[in-house]
C-alpha positions in Angstrom: 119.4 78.2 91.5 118.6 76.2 94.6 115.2 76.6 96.8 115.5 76.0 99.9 113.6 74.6 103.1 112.8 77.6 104.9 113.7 76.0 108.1 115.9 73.5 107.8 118.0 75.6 104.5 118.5 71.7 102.9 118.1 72.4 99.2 114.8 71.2 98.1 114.8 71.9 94.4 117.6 73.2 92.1 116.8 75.1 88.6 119.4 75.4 86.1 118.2 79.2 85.3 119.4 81.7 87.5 115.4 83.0 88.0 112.6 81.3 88.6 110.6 82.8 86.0 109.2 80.4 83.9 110.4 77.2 85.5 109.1 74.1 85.1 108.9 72.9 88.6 105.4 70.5 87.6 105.5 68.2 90.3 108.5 69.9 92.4 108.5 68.8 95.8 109.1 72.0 97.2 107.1 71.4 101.2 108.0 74.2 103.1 109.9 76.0 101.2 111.5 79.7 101.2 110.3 81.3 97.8 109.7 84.8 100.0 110.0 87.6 97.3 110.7 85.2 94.4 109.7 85.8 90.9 108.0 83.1 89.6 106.3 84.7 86.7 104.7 82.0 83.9 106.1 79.3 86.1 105.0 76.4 85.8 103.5 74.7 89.1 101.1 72.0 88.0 100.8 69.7 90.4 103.5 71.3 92.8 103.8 70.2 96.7 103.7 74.2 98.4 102.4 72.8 101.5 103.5 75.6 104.3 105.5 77.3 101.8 106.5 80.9 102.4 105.5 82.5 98.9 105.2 86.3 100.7 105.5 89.0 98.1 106.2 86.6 95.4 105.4 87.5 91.9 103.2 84.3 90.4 101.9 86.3 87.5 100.4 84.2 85.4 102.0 81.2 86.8 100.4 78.3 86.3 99.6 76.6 89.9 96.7 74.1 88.5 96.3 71.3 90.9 99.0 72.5 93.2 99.1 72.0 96.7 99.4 75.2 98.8 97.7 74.1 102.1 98.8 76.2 104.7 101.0 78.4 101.9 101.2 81.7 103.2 100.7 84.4 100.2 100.4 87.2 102.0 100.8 90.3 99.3 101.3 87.9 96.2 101.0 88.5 93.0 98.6 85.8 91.6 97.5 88.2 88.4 96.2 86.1 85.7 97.3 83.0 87.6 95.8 79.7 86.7 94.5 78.0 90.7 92.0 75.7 88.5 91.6 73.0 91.7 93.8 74.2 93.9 94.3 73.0 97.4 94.3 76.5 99.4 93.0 74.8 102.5 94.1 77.6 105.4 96.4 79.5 103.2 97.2 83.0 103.8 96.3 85.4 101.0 95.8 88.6 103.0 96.4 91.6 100.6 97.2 88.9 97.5 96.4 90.3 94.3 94.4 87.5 92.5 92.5 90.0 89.7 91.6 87.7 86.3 92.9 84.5 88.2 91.0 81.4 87.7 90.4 79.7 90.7 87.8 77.6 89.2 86.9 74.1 91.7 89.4 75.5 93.9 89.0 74.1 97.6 89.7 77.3 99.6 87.8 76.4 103.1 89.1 78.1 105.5 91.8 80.4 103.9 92.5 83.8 104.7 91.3 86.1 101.8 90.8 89.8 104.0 91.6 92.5 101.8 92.3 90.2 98.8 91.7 91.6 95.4 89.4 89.4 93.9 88.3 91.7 90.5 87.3 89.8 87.9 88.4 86.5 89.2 86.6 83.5 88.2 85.7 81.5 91.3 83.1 79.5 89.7 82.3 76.3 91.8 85.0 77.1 94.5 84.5 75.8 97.9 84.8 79.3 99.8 83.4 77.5 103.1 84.4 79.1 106.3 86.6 81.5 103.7 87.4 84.7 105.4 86.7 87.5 103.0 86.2 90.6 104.5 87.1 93.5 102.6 88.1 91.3 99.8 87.6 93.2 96.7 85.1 91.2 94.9 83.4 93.6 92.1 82.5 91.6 88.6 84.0 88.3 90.3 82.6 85.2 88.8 80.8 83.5 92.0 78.4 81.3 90.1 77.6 77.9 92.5 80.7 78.8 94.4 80.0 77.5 98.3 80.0 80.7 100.6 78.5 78.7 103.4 79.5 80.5 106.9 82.3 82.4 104.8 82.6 85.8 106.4 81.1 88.7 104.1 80.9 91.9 105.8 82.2 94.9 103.6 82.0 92.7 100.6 78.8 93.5 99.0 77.9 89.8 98.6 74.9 87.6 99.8 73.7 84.5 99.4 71.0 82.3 99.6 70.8 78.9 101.0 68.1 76.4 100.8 66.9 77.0 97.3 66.9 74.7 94.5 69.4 76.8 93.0 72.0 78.5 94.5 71.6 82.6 94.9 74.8 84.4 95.0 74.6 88.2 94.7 77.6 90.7 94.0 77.1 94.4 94.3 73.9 93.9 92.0 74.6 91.0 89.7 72.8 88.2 90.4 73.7 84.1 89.8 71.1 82.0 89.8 72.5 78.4 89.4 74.6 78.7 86.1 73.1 81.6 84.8 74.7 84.8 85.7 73.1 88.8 85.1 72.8 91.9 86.3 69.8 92.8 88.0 68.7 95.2 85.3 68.7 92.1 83.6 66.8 89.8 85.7 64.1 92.6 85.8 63.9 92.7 81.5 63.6 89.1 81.4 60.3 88.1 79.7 58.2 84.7 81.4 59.5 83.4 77.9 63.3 83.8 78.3 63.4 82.8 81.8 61.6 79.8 81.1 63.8 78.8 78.3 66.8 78.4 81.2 65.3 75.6 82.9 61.9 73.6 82.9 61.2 74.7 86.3 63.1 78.2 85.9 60.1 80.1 85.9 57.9 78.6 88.8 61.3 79.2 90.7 61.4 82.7 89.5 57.8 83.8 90.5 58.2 82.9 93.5 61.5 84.1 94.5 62.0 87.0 92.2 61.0 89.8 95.0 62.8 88.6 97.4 66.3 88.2 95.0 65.7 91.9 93.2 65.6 93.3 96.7 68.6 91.9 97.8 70.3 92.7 95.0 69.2 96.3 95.5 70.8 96.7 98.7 74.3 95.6 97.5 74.4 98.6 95.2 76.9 100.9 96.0 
């Protein structure tokens, strides 16, 4: 099976398997390529150059895109289910309407991409670069957002805020609340005794009297 340039049509890449599910394309050089519609299902991607690849509609269930390249990609409607993005290059790409629920998209660089109306549930975004992300209506509920960087990422509809400035950083999803690595719901936060908090960090409890009001009532108001 041949993948082509999208433009050009030159073959860029040719698979002895008549699918593309679970190829081994680690390291394919695959720069703007025409996967529209393709099912690449438990491929495997590692380290693949998707620069300005069309990958509309594809099917990338858990596919394995860990250290890929997919600046500018467009994924508009993909399935990226269960997909491994562990540092990822999604610089600009185009992931309107993707479906990335369970994906780990851990260290990820993602400034700038285009995530409205993503499905984000349960995705583990831990220590992603989300700067200048657009996620409006992203679906974001029980998403892992723990020291992820949502500076000037666009939130609205998303039922997530953040703090800036702190020691720590404050991230808050529809009433869970990440505090640096340490990641609860706000019923929890408000059980905590002066004891457990403390046990989190030496200075976890000054930090916590004096910002604990402020963070519980924030959390409040992203309760549906």
């Amino acid at each position: 099976m041949d993948i082509l340039h999208r433009i050009t049509r030159e073959v860029l890449f040719t698979t002895k398997e008549g699918s593309l599910r679970d190829a081994n394309l680690q390291n394919a050089h695959l720069l703007d390529a025409d996967l529209l519609d393709a099912n690449l299902q438990n491929a495997n991607l590692r380290y693949a150059n998707l620069q300005n690849a069309n990958m509309r509609y594809a099917d990338l269930l858990d596919a394995n895109l860990r250290y890929a390249d997919l600046l500018d990609a467009d994924l508009q409607n993909a399935n990226l289910r269960d997909a491994n993005l562990r540092k990822a290059d999604l610089r600009h790409a185009n992931l309107q309407y993707a479906n990335l629920r369970n994906a780990d998209l851990r260290h990820a660089d993602l400034r700038h991409a285009d995530l409205r109306n993503t499905d984000l549930r349960n995705a583990n975004l831990r220590n992603t670069n989300l700067r200048n992300t657009d996620l409006r209506n992203a679906n974001l509920r029980n998403t892992d957002l723990r020291n992820a960087n949502l500076q000037y990422a666009a939130l609205r509809d998303t039922g997530v805020l953040q703090l800036l400035g702190l020691r720590w950083s404050v991230v808050v999803v529809r009433g869970e609340v990440s505090i640096g690595c340490e990641r609860h719901s706000r019923e929890e936060w408000m059980r905590f005794t002066d004891e457990e908090i403390q046990s989190m960090d030496a200075d976890a409890l000054s930090f916590w009297v004096e910002h604990k009001d402020l963070i519980l009532d924030l959390s409040a108001s992203t309760l549906d």
